[in-house]
N, CA, C and O atoms as a GROMACS GRO file, in nm:
protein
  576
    1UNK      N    1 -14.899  -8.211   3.140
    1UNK     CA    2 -15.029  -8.271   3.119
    1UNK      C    3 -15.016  -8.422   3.112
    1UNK      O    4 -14.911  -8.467   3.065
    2UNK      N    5 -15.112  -8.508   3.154
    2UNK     CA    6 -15.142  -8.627   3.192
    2UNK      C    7 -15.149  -8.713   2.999
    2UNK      O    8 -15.228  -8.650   2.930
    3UNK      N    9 -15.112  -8.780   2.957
    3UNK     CA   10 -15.194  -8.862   2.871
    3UNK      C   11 -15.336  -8.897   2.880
    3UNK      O   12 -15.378  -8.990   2.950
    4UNK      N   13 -15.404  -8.826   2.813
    4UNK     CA   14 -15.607  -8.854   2.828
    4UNK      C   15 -15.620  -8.957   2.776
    4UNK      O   16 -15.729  -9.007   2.805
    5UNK      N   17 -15.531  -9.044   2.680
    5UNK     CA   18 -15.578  -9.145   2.574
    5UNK      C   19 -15.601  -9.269   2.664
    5UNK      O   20 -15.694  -9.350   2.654
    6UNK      N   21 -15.507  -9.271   2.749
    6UNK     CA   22 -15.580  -9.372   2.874
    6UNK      C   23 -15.715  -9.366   2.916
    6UNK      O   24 -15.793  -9.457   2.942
    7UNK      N   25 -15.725  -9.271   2.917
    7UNK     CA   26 -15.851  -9.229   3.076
    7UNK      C   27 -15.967  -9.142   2.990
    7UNK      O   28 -16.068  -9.099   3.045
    8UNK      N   29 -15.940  -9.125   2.856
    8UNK     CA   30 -16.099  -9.073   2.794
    8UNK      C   31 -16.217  -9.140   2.782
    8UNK      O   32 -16.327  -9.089   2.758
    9UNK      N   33 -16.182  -9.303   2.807
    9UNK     CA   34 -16.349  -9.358   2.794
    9UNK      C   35 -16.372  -9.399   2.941
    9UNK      O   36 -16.473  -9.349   2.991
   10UNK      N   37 -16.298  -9.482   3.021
   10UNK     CA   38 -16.336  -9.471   3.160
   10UNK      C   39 -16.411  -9.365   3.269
   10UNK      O   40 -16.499  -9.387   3.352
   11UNK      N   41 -16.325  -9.216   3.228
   11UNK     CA   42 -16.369  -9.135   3.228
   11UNK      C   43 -16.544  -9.085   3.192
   11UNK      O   44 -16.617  -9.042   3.281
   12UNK      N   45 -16.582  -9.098   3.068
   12UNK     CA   46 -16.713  -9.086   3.016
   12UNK      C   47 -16.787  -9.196   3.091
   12UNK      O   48 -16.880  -9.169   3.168
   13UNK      N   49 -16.747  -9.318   3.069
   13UNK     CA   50 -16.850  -9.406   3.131
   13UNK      C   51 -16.918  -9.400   3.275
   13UNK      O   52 -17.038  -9.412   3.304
   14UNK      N   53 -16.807  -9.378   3.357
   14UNK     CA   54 -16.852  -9.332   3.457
   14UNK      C   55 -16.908  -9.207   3.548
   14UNK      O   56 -16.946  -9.202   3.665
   15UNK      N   57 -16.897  -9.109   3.448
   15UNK     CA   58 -17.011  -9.013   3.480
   15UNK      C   59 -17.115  -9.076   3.384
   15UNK      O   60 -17.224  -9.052   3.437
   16UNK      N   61 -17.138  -9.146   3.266
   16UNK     CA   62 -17.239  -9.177   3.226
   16UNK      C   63 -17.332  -9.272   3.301
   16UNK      O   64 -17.452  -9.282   3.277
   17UNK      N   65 -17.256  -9.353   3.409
   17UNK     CA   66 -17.332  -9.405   3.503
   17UNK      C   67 -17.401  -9.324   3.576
   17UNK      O   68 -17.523  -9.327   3.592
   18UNK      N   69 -17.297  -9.220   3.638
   18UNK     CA   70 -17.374  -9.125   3.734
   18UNK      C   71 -17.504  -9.070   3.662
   18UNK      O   72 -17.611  -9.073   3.722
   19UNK      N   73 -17.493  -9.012   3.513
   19UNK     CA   74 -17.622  -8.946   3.532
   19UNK      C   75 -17.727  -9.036   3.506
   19UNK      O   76 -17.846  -9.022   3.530
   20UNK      N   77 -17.643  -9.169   3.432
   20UNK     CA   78 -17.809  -9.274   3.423
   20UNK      C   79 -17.839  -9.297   3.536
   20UNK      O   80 -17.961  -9.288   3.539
   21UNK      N   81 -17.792  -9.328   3.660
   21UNK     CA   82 -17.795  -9.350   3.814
   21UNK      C   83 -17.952  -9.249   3.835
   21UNK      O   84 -18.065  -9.285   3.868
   22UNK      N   85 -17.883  -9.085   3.792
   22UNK     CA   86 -17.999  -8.971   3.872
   22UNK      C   87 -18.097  -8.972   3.791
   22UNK      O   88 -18.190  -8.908   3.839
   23UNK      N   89 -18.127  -9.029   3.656
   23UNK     CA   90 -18.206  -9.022   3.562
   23UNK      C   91 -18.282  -9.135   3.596
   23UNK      O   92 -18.402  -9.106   3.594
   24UNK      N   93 -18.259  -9.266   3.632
   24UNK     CA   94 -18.342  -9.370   3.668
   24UNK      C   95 -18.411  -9.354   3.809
   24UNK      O   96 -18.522  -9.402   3.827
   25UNK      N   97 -18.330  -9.273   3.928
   25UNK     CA   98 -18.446  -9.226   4.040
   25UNK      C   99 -18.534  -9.159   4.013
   25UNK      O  100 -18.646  -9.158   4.063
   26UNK      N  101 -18.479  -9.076   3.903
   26UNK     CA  102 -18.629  -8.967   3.917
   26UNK      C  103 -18.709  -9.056   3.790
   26UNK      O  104 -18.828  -9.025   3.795
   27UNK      N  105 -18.689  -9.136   3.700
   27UNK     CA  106 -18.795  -9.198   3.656
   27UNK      C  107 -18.839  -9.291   3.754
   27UNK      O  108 -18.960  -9.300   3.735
   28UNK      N  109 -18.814  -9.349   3.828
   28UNK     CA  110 -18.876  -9.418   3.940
   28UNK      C  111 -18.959  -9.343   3.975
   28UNK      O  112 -19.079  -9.371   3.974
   29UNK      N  113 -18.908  -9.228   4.014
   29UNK     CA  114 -19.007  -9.155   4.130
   29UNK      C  115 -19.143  -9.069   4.070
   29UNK      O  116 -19.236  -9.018   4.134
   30UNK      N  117 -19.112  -9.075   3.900
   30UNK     CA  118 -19.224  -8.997   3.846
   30UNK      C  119 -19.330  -9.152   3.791
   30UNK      O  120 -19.443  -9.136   3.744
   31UNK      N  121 -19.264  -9.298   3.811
   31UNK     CA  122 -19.346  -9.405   3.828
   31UNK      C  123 -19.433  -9.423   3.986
   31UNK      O  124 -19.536  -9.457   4.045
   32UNK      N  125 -19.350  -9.390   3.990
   32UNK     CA  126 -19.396  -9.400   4.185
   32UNK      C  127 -19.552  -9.313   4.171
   32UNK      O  128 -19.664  -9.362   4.158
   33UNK      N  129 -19.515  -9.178   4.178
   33UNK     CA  130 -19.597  -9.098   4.184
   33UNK      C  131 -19.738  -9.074   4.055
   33UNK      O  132 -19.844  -9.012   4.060
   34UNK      N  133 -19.669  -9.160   3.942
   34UNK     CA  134 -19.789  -9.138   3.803
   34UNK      C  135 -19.730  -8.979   3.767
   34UNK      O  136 -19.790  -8.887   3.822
   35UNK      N  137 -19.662  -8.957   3.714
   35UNK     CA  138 -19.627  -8.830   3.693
   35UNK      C  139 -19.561  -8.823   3.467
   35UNK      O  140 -19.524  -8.733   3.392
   36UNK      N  141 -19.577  -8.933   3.456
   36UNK     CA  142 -19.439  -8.928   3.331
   36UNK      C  143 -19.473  -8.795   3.261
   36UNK      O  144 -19.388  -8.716   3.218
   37UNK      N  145 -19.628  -8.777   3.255
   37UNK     CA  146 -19.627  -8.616   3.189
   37UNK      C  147 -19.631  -8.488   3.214
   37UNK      O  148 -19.706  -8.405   3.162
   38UNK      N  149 -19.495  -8.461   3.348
   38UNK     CA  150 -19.499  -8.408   3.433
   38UNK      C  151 -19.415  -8.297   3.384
   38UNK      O  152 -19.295  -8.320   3.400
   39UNK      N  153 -19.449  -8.155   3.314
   39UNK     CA  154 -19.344  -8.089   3.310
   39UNK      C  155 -19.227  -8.022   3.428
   39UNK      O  156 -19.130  -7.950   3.404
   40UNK      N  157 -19.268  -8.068   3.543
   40UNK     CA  158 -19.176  -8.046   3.651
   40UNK      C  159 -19.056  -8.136   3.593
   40UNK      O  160 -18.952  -8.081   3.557
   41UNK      N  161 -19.069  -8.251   3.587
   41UNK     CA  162 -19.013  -8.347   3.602
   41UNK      C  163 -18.949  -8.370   3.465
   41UNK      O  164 -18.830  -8.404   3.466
   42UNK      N  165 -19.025  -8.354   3.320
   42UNK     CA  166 -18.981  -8.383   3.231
   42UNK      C  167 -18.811  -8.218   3.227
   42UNK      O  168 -18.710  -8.255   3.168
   43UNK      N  169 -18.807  -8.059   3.292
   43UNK     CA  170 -18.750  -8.041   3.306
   43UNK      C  171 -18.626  -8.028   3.411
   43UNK      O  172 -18.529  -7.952   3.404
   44UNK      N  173 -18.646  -8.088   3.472
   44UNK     CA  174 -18.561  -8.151   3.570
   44UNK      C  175 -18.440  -8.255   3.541
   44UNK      O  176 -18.321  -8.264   3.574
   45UNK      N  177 -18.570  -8.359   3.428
   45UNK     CA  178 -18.446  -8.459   3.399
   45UNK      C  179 -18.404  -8.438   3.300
   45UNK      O  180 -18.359  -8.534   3.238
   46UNK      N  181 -18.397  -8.274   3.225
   46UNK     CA  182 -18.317  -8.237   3.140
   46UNK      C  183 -18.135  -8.146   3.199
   46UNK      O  184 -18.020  -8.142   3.155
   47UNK      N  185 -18.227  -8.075   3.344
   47UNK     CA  186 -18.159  -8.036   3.379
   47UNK      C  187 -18.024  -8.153   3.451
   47UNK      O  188 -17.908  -8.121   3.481
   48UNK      N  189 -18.090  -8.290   3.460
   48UNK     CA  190 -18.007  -8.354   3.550
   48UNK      C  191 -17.885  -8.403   3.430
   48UNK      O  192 -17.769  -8.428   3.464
   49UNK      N  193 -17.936  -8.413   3.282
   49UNK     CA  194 -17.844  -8.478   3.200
   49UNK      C  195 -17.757  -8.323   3.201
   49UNK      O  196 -17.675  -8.305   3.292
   50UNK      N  197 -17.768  -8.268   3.149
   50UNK     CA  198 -17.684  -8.129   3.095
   50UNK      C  199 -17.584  -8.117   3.274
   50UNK      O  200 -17.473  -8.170   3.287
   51UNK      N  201 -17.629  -8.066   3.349
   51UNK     CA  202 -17.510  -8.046   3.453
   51UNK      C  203 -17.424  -8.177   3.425
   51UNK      O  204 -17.301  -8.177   3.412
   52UNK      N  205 -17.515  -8.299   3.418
   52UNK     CA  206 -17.395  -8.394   3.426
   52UNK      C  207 -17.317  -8.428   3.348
   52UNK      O  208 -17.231  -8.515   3.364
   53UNK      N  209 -17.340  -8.358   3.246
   53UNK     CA  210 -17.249  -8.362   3.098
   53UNK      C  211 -17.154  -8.232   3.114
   53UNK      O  212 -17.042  -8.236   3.063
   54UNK      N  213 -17.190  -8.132   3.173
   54UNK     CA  214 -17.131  -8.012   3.215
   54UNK      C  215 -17.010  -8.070   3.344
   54UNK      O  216 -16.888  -8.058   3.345
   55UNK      N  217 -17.067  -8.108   3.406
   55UNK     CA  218 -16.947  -8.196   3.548
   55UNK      C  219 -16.885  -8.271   3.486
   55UNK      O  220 -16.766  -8.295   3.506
   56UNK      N  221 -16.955  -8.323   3.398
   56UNK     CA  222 -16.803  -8.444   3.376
   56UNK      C  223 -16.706  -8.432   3.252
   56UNK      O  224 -16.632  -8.521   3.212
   57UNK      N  225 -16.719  -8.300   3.195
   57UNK     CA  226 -16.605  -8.224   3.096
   57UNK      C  227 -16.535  -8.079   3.219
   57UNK      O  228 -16.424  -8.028   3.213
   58UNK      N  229 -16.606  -8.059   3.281
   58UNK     CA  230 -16.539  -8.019   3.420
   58UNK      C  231 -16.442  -8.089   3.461
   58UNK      O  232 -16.324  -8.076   3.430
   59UNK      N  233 -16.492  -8.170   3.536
   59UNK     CA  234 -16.390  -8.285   3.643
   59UNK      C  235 -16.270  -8.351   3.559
   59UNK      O  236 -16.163  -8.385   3.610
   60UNK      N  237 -16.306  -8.367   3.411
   60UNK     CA  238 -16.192  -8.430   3.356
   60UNK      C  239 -16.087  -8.320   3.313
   60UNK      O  240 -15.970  -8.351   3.289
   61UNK      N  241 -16.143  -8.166   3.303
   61UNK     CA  242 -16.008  -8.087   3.298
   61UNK      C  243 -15.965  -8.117   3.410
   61UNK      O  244 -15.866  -8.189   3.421
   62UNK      N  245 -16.043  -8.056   3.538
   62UNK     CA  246 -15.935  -8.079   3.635
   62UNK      C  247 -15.872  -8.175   3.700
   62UNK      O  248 -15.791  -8.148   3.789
   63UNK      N  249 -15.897  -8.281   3.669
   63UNK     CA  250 -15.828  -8.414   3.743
   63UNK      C  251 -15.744  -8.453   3.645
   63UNK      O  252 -15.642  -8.506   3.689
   64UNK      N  253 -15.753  -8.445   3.491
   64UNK     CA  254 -15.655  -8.529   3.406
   64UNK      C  255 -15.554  -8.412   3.307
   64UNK      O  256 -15.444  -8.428   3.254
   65UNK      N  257 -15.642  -8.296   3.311
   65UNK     CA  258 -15.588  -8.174   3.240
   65UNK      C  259 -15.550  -8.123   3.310
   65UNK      O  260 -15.514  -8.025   3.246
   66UNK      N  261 -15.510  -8.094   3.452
   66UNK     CA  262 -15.406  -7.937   3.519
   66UNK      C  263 -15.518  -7.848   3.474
   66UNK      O  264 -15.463  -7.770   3.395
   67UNK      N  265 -15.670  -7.811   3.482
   67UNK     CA  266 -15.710  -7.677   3.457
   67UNK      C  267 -15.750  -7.650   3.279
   67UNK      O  268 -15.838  -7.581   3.228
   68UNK      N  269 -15.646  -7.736   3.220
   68UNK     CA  270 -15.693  -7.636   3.060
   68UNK      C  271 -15.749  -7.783   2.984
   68UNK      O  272 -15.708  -7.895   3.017
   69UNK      N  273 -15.839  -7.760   2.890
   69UNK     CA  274 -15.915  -7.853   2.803
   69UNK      C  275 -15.896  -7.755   2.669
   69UNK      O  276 -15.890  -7.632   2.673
   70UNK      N  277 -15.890  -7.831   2.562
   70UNK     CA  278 -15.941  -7.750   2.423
   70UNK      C  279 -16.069  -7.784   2.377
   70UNK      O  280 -16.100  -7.894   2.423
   71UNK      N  281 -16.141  -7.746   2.319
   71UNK     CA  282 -16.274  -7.776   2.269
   71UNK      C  283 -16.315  -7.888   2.233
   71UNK      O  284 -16.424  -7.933   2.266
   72UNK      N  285 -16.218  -7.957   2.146
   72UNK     CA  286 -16.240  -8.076   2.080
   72UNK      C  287 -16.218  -8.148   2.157
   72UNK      O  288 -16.273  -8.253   2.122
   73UNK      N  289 -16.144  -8.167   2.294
   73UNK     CA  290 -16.151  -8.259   2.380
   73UNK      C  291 -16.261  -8.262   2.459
   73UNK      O  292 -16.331  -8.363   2.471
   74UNK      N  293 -16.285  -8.140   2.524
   74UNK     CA  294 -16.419  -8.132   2.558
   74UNK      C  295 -16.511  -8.159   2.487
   74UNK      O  296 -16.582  -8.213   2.572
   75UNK      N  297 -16.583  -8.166   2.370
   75UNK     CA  298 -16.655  -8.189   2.288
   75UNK      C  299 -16.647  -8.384   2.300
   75UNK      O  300 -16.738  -8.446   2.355
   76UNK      N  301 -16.543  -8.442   2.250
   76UNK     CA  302 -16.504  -8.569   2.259
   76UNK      C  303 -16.572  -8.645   2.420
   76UNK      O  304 -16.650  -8.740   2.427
   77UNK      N  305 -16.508  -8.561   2.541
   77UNK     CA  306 -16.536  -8.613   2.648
   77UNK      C  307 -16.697  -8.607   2.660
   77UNK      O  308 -16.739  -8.695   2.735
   78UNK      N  309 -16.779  -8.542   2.615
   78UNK     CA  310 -16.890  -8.479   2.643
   78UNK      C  311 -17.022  -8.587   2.560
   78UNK      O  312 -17.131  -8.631   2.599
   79UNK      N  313 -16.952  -8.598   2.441
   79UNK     CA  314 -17.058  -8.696   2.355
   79UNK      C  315 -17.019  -8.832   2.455
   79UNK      O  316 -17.094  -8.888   2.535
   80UNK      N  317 -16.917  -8.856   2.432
   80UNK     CA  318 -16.889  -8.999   2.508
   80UNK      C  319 -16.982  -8.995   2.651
   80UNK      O  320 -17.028  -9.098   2.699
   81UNK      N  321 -16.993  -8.911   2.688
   81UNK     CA  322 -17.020  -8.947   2.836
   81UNK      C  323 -17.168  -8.960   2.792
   81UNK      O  324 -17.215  -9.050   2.861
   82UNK      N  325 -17.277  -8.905   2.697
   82UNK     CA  326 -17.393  -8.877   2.671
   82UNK      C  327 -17.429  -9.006   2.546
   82UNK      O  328 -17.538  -9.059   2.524
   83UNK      N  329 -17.306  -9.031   2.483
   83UNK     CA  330 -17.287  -9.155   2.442
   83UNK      C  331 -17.320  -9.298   2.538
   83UNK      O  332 -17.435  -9.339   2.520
   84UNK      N  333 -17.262  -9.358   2.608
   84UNK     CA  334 -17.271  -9.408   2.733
   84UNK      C  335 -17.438  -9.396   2.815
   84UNK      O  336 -17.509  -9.494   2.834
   85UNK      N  337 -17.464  -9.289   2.846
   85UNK     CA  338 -17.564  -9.239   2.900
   85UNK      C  339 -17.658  -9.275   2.811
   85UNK      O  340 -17.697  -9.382   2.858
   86UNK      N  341 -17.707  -9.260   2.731
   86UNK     CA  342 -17.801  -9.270   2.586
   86UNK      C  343 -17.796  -9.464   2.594
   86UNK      O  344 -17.893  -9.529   2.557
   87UNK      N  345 -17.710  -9.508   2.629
   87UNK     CA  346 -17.695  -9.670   2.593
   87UNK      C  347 -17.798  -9.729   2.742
   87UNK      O  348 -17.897  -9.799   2.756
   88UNK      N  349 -17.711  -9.658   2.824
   88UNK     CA  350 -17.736  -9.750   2.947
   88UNK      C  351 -17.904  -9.699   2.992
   88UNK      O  352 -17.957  -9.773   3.074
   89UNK      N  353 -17.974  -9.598   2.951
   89UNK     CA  354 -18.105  -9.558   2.972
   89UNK      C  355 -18.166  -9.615   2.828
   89UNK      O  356 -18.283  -9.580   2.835
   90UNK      N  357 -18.153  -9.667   2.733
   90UNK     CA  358 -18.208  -9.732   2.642
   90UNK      C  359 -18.215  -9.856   2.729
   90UNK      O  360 -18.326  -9.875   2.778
   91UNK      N  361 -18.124  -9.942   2.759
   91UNK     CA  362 -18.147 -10.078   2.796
   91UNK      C  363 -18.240 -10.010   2.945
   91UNK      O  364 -18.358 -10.045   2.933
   92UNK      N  365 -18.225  -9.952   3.038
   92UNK     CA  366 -18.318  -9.940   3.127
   92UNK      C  367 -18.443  -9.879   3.122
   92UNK      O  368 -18.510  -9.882   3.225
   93UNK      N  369 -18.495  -9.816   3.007
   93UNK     CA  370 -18.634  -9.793   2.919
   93UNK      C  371 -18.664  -9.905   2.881
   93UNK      O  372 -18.758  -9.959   2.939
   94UNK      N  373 -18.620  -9.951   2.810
   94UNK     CA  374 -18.662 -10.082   2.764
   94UNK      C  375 -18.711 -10.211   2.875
   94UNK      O  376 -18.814 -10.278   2.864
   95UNK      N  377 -18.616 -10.222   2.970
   95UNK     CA  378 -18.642 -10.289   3.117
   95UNK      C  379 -18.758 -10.227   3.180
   95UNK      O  380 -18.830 -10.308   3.239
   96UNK      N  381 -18.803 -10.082   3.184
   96UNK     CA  382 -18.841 -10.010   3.236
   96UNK      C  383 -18.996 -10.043   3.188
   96UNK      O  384 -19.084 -10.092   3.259
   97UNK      N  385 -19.003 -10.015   3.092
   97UNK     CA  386 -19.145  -9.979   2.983
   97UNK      C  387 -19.238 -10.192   2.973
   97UNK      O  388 -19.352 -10.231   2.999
   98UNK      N  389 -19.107 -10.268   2.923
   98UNK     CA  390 -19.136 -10.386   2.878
   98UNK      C  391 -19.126 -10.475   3.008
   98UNK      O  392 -19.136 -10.596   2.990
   99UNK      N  393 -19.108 -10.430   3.142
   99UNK     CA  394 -19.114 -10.515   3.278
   99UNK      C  395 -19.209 -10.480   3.400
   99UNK      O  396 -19.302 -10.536   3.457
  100UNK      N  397 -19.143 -10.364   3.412
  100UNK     CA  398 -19.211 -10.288   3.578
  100UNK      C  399 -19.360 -10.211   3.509
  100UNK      O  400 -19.457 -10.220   3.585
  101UNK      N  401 -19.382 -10.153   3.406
  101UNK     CA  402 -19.472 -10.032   3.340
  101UNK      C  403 -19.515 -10.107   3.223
  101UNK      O  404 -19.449 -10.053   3.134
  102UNK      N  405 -19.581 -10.193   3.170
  102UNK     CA  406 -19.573 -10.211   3.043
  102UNK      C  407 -19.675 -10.135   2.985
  102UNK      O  408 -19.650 -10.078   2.879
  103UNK      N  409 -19.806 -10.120   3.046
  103UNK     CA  410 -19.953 -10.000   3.022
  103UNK      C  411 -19.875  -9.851   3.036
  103UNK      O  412 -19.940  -9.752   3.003
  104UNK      N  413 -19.729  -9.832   3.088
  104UNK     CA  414 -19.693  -9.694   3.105
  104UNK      C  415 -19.690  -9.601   2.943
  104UNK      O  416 -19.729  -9.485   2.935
  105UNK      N  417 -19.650  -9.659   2.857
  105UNK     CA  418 -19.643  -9.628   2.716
  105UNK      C  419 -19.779  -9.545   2.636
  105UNK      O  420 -19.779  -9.435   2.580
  106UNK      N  421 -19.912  -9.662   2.660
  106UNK     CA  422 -20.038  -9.660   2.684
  106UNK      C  423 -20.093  -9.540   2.728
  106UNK      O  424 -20.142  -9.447   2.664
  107UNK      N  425 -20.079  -9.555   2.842
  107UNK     CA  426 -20.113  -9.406   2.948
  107UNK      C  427 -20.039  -9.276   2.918
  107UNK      O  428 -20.080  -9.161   2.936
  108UNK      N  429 -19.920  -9.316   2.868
  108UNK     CA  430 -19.881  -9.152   2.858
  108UNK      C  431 -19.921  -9.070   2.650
  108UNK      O  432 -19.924  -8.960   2.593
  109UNK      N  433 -19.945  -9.234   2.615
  109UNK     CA  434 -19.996  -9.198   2.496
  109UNK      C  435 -20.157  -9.115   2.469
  109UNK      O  436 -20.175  -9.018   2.396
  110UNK      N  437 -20.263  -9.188   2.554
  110UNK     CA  438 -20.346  -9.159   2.626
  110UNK      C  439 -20.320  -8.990   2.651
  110UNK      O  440 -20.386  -8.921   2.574
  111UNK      N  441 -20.272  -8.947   2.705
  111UNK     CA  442 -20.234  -8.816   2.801
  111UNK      C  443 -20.227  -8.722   2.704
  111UNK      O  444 -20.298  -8.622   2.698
  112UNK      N  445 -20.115  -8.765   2.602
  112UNK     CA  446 -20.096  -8.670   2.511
  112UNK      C  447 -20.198  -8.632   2.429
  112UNK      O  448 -20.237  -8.518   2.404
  113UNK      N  449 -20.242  -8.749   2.386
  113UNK     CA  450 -20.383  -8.718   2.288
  113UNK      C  451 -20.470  -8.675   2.338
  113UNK      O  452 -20.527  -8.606   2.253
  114UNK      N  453 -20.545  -8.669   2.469
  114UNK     CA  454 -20.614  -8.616   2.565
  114UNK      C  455 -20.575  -8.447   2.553
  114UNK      O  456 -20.646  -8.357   2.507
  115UNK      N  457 -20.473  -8.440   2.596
  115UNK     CA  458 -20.444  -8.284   2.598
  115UNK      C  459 -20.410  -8.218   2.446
  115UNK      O  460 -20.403  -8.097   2.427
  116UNK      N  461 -20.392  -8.304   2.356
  116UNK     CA  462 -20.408  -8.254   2.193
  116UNK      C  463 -20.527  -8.237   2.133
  116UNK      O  464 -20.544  -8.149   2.048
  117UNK      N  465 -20.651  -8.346   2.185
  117UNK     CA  466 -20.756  -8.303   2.121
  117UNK      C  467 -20.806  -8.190   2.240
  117UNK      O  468 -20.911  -8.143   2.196
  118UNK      N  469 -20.787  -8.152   2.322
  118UNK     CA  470 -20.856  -8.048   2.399
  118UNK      C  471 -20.807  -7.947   2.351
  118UNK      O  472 -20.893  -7.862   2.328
  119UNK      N  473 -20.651  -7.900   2.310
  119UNK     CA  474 -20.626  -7.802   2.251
  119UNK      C  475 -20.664  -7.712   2.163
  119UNK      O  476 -20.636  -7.592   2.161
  120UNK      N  477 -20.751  -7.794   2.065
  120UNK     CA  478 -20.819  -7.767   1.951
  120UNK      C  479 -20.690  -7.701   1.845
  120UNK      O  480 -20.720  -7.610   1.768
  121UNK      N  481 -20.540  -7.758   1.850
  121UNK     CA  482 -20.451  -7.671   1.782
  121UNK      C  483 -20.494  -7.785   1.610
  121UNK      O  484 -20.487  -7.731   1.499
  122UNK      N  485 -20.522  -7.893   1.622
  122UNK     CA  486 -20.531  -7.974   1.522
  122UNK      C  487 -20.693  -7.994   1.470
  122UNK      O  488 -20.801  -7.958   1.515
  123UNK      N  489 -20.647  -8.077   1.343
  123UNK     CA  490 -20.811  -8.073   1.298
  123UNK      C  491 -20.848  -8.236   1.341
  123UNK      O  492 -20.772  -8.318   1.393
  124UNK      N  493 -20.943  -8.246   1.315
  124UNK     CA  494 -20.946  -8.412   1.357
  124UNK      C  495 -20.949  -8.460   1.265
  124UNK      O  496 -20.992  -8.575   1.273
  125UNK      N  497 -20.922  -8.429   1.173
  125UNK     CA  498 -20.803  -8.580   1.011
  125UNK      C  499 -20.649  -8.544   1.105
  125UNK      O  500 -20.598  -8.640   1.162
  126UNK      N  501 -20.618  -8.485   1.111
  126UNK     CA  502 -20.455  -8.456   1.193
  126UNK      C  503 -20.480  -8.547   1.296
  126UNK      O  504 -20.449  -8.661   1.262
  127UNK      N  505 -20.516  -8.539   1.388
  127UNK     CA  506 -20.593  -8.588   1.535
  127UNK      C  507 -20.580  -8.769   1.510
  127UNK      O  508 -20.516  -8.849   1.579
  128UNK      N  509 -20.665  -8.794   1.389
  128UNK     CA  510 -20.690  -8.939   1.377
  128UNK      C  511 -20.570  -8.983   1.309
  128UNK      O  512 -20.546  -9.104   1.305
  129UNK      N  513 -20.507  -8.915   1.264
  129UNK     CA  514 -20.339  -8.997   1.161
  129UNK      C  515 -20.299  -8.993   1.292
  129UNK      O  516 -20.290  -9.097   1.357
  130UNK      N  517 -20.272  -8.881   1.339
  130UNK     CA  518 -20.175  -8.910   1.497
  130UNK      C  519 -20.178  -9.072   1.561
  130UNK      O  520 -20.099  -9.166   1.570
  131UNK      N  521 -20.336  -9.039   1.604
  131UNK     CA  522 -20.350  -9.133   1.675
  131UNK      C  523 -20.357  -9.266   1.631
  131UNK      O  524 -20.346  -9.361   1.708
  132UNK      N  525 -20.380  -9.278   1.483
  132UNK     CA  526 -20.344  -9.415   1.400
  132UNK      C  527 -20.156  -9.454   1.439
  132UNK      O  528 -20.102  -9.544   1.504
  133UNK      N  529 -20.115  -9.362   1.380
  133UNK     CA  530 -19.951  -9.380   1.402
  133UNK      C  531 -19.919  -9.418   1.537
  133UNK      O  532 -19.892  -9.535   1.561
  134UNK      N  533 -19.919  -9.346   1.611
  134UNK     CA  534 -19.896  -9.379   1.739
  134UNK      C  535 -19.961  -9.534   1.767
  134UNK      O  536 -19.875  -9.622   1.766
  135UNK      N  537 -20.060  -9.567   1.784
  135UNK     CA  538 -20.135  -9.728   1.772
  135UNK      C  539 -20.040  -9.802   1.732
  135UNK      O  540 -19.999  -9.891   1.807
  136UNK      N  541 -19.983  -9.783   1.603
  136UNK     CA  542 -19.911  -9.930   1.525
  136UNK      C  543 -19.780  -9.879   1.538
  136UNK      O  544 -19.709  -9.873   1.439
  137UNK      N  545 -19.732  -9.833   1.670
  137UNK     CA  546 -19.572  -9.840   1.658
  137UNK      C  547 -19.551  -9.927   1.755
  137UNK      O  548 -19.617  -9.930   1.859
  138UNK      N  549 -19.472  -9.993   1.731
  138UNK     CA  550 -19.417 -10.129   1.822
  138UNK      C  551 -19.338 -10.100   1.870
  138UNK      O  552 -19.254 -10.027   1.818
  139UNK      N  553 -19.324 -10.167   2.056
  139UNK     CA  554 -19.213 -10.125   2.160
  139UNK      C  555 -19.059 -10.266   2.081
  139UNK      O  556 -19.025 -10.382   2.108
  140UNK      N  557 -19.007 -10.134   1.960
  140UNK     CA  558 -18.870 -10.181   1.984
  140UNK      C  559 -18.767 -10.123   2.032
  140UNK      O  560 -18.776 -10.006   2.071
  141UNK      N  561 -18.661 -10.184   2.037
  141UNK     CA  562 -18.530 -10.119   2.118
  141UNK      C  563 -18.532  -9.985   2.027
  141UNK      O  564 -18.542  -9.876   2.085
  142UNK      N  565 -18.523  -9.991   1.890
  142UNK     CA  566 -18.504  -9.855   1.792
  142UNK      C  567 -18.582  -9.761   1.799
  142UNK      O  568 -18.536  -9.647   1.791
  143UNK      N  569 -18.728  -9.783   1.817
  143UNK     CA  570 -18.812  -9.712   1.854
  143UNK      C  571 -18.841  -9.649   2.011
  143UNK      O  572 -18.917  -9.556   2.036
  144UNK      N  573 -18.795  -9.692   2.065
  144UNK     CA  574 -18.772  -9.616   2.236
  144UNK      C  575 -18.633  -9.489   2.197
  144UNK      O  576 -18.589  -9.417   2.287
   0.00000   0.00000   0.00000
């Protein structure tokens, strides 16, 4: 077996590129299209993080392990890479929301409450705290 202690964060980072890579087309493309409250799309780009967290504790048994991983390495390789991933789609949400979309926040806030008060699952004192809260939260980095 290879020494991983080299090659465990290089490793993560760069599948963490890859899946921020497939995660920022398809938010493009659900900007493109007006889609953000798209359950096609919102499971899709669940499915796109998980395979790619699944591939890239894959690829690192077999390229740096000969075939065998133990859990805790896998586990290790797996946050890191979703670690990574989680960073580099914060700074491109943030780019995303506060540059190209800034009404996108707005509109999908809009959407939700739209399809909450039609539900009739809430009362409207529930309904109006919601929608108070939501109002006074500010686009910070912590809050995205």
């Amino acid at each position: 077996m290879t020494n991983n202690n080299t090659t465990s964060i290089d490793h993560p980072f760069r599948y963490g590129l890859y899946i921020s890579a497939a995660s920022i087309i398809l938010m493009l493309i659900t900007y493109i299209f007006n889609q953000y409250n798209s359950l096609f799309f919102g499971v899709l780009g669940w499915l796109v993080i998980l395979i790619g967290l699944f591939i890239s504790a894959y690829k690192f048994r077999e390229e740096k392990l000969n075939g065998f991983i133990s859990y805790g390495t896998s586990f290790r390789i797996i946050f890191l890479t979703a670690l990574f991933f989680g960073l580099i789609m914060t700074v491109y949400t943030m780019l995303h929301f506060g540059v190209m979309d800034p009404e996108g926040l707005d509109q999908m806030m809009y959407e939700e409450q739209k399809k909450l008060a039609e539900s009739g699952k809430i009362t409207q004192e529930q309904f109006d705290s919601l929608k108070n809260i939501q109002e006074n939260i500010t686009f910070t980095w912590w809050g995205m």
